[in-house]
C-alpha positions as CSV (number, residue, x, y, z in Angstrom):
1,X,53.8,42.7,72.4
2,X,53.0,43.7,69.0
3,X,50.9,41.2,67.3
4,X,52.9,41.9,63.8
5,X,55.6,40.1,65.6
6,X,53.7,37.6,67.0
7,X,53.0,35.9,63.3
8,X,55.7,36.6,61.1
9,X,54.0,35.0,57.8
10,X,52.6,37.3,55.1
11,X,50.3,36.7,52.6
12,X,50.4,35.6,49.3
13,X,49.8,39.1,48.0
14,X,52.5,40.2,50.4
15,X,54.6,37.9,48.9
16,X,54.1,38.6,45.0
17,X,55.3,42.6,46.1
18,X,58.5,41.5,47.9
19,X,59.9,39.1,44.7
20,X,58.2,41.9,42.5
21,X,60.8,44.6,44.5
22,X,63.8,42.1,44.5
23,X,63.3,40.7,41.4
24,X,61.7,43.4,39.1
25,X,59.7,42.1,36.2
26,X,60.1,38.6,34.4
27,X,60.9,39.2,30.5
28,X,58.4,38.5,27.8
29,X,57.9,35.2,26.7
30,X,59.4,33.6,23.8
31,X,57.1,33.5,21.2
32,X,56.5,29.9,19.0
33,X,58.0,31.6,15.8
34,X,60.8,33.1,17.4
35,X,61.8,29.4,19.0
36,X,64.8,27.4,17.1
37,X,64.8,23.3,17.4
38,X,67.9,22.0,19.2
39,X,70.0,19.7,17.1
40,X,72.5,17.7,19.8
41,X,75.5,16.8,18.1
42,X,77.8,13.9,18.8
43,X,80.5,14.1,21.5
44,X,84.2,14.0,19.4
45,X,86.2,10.9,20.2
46,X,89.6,10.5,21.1
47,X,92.0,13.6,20.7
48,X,92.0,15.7,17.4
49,X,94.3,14.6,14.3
50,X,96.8,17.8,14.8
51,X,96.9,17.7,18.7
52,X,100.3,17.3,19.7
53,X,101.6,13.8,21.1
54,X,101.7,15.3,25.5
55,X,99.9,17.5,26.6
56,X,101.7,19.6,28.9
57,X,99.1,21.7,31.1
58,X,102.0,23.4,33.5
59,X,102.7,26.4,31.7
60,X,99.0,27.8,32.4
């Protein structure tokens, strides 16, 4: 038998080609200046002042 089919495992440099072909390139980083802080808001509660008294989800 062939001895390439005896050990199936490739190496690490093996590896880094195959994602490298399926994958392409990862994009640039994101630099600090171009990064925004996240601001959560608060969930709304309860249903909104002009929603209508049933809901009637059957016509979708």
């Amino acid at each position: 038998m062939n001895d390439a089919h005896e050990d199936p495992r490739f190496t690490d440099d093996e590896y880094a080609f195959l994602r490298h072909v399926r994958f392409g390139e990862l994009p640039p980083a994101v630099r600090p200046e171009d990064r925004i802080e996240l601001t959560e808001t608060d969930p709304g509660r309860g249903a909104p002042e002009d929603a209508p008294e049933r809901w009637d989800l059957r016509h979708g």
